[in-house]
C-alpha positions in Angstrom: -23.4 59.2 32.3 -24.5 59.7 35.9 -27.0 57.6 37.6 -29.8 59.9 39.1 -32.5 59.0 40.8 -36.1 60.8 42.2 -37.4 61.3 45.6 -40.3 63.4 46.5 -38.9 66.6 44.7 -35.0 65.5 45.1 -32.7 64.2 43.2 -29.8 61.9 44.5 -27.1 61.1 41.7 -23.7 58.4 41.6 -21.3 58.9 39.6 -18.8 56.6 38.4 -14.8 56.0 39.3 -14.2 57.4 35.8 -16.0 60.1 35.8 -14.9 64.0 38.1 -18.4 65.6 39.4 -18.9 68.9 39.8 -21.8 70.1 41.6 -22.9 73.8 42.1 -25.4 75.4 44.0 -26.6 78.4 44.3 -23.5 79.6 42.7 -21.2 77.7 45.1 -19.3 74.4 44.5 -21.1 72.1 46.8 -19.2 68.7 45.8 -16.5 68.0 43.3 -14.2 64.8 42.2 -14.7 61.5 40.5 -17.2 58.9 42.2 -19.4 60.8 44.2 -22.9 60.2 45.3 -24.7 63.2 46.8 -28.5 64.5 47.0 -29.8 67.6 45.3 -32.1 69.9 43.9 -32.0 70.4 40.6 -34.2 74.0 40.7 -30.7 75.6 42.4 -28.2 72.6 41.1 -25.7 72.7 38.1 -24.0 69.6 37.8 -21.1 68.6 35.4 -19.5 66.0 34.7 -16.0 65.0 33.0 -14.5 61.8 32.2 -11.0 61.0 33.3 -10.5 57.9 31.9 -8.2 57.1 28.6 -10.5 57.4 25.4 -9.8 56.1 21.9 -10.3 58.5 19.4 -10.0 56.5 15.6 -9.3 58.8 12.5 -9.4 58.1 9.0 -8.5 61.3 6.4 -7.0 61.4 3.2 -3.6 63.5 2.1 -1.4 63.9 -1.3 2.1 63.3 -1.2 4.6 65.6 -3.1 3.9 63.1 -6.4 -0.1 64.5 -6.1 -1.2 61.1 -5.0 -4.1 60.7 -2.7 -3.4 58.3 0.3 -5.4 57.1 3.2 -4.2 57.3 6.8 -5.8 55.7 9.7 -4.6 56.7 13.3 -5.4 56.4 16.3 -5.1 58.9 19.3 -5.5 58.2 23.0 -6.5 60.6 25.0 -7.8 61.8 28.7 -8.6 65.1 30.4 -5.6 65.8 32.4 -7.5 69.0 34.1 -11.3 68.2 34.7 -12.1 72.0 36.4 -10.6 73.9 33.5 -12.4 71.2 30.5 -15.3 72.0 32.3 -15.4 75.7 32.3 -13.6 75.4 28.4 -16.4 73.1 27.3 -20.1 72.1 28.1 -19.8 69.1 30.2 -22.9 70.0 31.9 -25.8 67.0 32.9 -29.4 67.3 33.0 -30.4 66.8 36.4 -33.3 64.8 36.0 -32.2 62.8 33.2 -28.1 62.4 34.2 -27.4 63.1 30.2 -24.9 65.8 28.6 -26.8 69.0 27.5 -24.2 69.0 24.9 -21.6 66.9 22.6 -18.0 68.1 24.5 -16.8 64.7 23.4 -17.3 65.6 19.5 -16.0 68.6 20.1 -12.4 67.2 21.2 -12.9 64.8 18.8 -12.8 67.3 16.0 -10.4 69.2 17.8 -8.1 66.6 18.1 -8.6 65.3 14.4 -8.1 68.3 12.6 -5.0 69.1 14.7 -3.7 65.6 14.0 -4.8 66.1 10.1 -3.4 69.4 9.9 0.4 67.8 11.0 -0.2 64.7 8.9 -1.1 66.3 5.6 2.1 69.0 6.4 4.3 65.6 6.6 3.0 64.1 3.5 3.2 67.0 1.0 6.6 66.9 0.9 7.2 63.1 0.6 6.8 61.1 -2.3 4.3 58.2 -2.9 7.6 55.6 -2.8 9.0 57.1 0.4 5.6 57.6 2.5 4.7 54.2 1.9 7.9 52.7 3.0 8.2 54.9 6.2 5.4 57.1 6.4 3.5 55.4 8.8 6.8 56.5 11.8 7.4 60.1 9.9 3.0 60.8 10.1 3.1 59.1 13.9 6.2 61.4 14.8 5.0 64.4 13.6 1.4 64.1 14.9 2.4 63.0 18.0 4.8 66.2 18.2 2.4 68.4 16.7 -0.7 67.2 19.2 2.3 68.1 22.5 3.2 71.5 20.7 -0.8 72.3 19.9 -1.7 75.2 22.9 -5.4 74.3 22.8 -5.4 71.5 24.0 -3.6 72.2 27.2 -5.8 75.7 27.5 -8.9 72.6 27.5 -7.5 70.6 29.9 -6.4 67.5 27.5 -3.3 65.6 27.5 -2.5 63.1 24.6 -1.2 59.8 25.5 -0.6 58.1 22.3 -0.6 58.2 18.8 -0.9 55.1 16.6 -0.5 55.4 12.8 -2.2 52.4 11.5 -1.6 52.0 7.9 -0.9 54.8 4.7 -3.2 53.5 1.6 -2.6 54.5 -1.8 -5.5 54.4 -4.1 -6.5 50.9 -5.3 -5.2 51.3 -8.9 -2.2 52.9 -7.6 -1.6 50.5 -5.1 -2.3 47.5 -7.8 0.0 49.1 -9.9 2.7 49.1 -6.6 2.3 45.5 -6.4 3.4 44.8 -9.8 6.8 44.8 -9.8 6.9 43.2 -6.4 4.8 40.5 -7.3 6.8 39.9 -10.3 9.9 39.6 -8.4 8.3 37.7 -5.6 7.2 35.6 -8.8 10.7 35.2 -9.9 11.8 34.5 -6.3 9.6 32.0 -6.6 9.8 30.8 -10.1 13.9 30.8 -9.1 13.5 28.7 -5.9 11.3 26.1 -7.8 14.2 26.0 -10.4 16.7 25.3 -7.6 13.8 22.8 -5.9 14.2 21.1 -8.8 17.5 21.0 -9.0 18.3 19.7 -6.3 15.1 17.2 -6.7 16.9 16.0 -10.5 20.6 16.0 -8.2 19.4 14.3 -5.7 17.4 11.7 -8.2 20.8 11.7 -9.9 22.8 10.4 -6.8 20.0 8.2 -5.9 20.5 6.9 -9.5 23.8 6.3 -8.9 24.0 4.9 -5.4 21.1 2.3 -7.0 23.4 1.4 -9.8 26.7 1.1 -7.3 24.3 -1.0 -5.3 23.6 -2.9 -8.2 27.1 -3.5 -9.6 27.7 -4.3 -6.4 25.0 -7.1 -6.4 26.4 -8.2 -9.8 29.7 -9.0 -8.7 28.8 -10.8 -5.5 26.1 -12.6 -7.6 29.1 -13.4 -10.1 31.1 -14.2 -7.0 28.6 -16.5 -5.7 28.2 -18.1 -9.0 31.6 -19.2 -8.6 31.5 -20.1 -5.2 28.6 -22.1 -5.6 30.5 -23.7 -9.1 33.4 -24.7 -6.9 31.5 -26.1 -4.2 29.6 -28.4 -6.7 32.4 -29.2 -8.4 34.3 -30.0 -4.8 30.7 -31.8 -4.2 31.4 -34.1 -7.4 34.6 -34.5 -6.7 34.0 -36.1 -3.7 30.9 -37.9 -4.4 33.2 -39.5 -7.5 36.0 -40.5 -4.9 33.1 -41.6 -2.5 31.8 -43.6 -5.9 35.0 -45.2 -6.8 35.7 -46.0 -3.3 32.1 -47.6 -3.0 32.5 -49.5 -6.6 36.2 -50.9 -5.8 34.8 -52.3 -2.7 31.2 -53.1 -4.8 33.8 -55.3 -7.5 36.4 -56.3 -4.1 33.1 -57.8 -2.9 32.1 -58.7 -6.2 34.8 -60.7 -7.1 34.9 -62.5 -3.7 31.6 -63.2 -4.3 32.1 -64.7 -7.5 34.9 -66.7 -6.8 33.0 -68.1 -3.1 30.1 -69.0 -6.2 32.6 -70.0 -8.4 34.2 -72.4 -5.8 30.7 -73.7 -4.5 29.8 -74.0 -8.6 33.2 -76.2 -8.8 32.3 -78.2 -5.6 28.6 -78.8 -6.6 30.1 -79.5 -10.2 32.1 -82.2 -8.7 29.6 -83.2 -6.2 27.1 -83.5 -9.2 29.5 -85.2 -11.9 30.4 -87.7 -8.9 27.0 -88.2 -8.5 26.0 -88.5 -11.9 28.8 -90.8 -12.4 27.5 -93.1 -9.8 23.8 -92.4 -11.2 25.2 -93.2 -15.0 26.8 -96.1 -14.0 23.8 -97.4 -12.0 21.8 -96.6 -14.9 23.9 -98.3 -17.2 23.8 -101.4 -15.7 19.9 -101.0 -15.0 20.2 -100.4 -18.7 22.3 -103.1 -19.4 19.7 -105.7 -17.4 16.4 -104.0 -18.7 17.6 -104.4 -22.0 18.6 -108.1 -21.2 15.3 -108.7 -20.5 13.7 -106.8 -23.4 15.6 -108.4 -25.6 15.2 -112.1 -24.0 11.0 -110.7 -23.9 11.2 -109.6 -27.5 13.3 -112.8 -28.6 10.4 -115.0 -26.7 7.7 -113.1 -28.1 9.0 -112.9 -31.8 9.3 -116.7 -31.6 6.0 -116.7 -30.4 4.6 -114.9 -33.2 6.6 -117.0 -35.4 4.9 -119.9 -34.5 1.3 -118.6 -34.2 2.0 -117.5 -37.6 3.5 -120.5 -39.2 0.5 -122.5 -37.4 -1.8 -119.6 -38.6 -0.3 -120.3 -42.2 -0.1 -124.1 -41.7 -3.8 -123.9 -40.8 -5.4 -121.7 -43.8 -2.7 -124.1 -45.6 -5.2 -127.4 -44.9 -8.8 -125.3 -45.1 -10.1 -125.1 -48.4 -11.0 -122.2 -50.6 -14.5 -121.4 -49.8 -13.3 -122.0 -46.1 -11.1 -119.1 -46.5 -13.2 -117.3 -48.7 -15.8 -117.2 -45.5 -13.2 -116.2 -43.1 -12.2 -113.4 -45.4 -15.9 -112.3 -45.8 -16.5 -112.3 -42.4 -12.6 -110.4 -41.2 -14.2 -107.9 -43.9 -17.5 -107.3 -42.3 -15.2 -107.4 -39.2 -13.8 -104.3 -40.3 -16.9 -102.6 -42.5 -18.3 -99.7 -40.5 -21.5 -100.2 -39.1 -24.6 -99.6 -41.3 -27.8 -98.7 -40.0 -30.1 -99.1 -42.8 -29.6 -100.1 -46.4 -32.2 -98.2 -49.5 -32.5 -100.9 -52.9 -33.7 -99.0 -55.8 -36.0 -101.0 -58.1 -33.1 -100.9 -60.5 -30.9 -102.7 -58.2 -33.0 -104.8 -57.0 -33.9 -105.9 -60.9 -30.1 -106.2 -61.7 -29.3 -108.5 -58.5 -32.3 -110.8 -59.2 -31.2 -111.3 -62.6 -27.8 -112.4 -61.3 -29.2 -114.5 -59.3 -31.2 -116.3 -61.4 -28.4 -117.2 -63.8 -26.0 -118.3 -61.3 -29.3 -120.4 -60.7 -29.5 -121.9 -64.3 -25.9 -122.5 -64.3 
């Protein structure tokens, strides 16, 4: 759309890069071609202007194959106007000159022009193919024959449009038809899938298998150097006691060598202290002996002296109680028997013994 400005009963417009202006007056063409900026006035001015630039034009229609299945096509046609002078006198591109905006729609109208040309090829294509067959290569046959179609159509030359491209997007079945398409594919993608988590497996339980089998060659493997160690270590005690039982026999012969010389050193000192102590004890014994000898000399003269002496203190003891008379001795017996009474301290007379004593008394009295 064209930029237009107002001054004082004119009108100045600028048009874009993208955009061919043409600009009559009077009756005459006073300006024409893409990007120009001019004043006018718009009692005597008609003004048009045509876009040159590439346009998307997105289509969406439906078709039935040769099956009478409905389908969905988008597409997508690109588009420009190759001949600005002859799409302007084919179609209203004129602008309102105060406002700069098309008095028409010539952009729907290509639009429908190039859509129902592009449907027309498309739904020609797709009668005579199957559902199956469109669906796997529909989308190049459609884009192929609408593409050929659009450069064969006369109109749109005649309008001044060239057609750069045509993109078929997708071909859509229905959604019950299409869920019913997947189906089978799902099933086998299933049992793709089902198949390659057998063979995951598989492998997983082969692989678990060899690692089974590596862990019991390792441990075999372990047994018999465990088995061989076992032995090794058996020999090396046994070597071990070997030795420390020649070390042990060596240490007790030398332990009885020593032993022995030991005991014969002791048995040699024993002897010579033996000898030195019988020599000795000879000479004591016979020292003794005759200290013996002299003590009992003199214990015999001492008791031989001493006997006599008794002897004669008795026989003058005896010669003496010989010459006393009775009552004499009867006194000196009395009083050796109190000598030898034990001591008493005080003495109780009944009345009874006192009676008896005086009556003894008093007949050794009266006789």
């Amino acid at each position: 759309m064209a930029d237009i400005t107002r001054r004082l009963g004119w009108r100045h417009l600028r048009g874009a890069p993208t955009a061919h202006i043409r600009h009559h007056s009077s009756g005459r063409l006073a300006h024409e071609g893409p990007g120009l900026s001019f004043w006018f006035r718009p009692l005597s001015a008609a003004i048009s202007e045509v876009p040159v630039d590439d346009r998307e034009l997105a289509m969406t229609f439906h078709a039935r194959t040769a099956d009478f299945q409905d389908v969905a096509v988008q597409a997508t046609v690109t588009y420009r106007v190759g001949d600005p002078a002859v799409a302007a006198a084919r179609l209203d591109f004129s602008l309102d000159p105060d406002t700069g905006v098309w008095r028409g729609t010539p952009l729907e109208q290509l639009g429908t022009l190039l859509t129902e040309t592009a449907q027309q090829h498309a739904l020609a294509v797709l009668a005579r193919t199957a559902l199956a067959e469109a669906l796997v290569d529909g989308v190049a046959a459609v884009r192929e024959r609408i593409a050929a179609g659009l450069a064969a159509e006369p109109r749109l030359p005649a309008t001044g449009i060239e057609v750069v491209a045509v993109r078929v997007m997708a071909l859509r079945p229905e959604p019950e038809v299409e869920r019913a398409l997947r189906t089978p594919a799902r099933e086998q993608i299933q049992q793709e899938a089902d198949r390659a988590t057998y063979e995951r497996r598989a492998v997983a339980v082969e692989r678990e298998r060899a690692i089974a089998e590596n862990e019991l060659a390792s441990q075999i493997e372990l047994a018999r150097r465990e088995e061989q160690l076992v032995d090794q270590r058996g020999t090396n005690a046994r070597r071990e006691a070997e030795e420390h039982a020649a070390a042990d026999a060596v240490r007790a012969e030398a332990e009885a060598t020593r032993t022995v010389k030991l005991a014969e050193a002791e048995a040699a000192r024993s002897v010579k202290l033996a000898e030195a102590e019988a020599a000795r004890a000879v000479k004591l014994g016979e020292a003794e002996a005759a200290r013996a000898v002299t003590l009992a000399r003199a214990e015999a003269a001492a008791a031989r002296e001493v006997g006599e002496a008794r002897a004669a203190a008795q026989a003058a003891w005896l010669r003496v109680h010989g010459e006393v008379d009775v009552a004499t001795l009867h006194a000196l017996t009395g009083s050796r028997l109190a000598e030898n009474l034990p001591r008493i301290d005080s003495v109780t007379v009944s009345p009874d013994v006192l009676t008896g004593l005086l009556a003894k008394l008093g007949s050794a009295d009266q006789t």
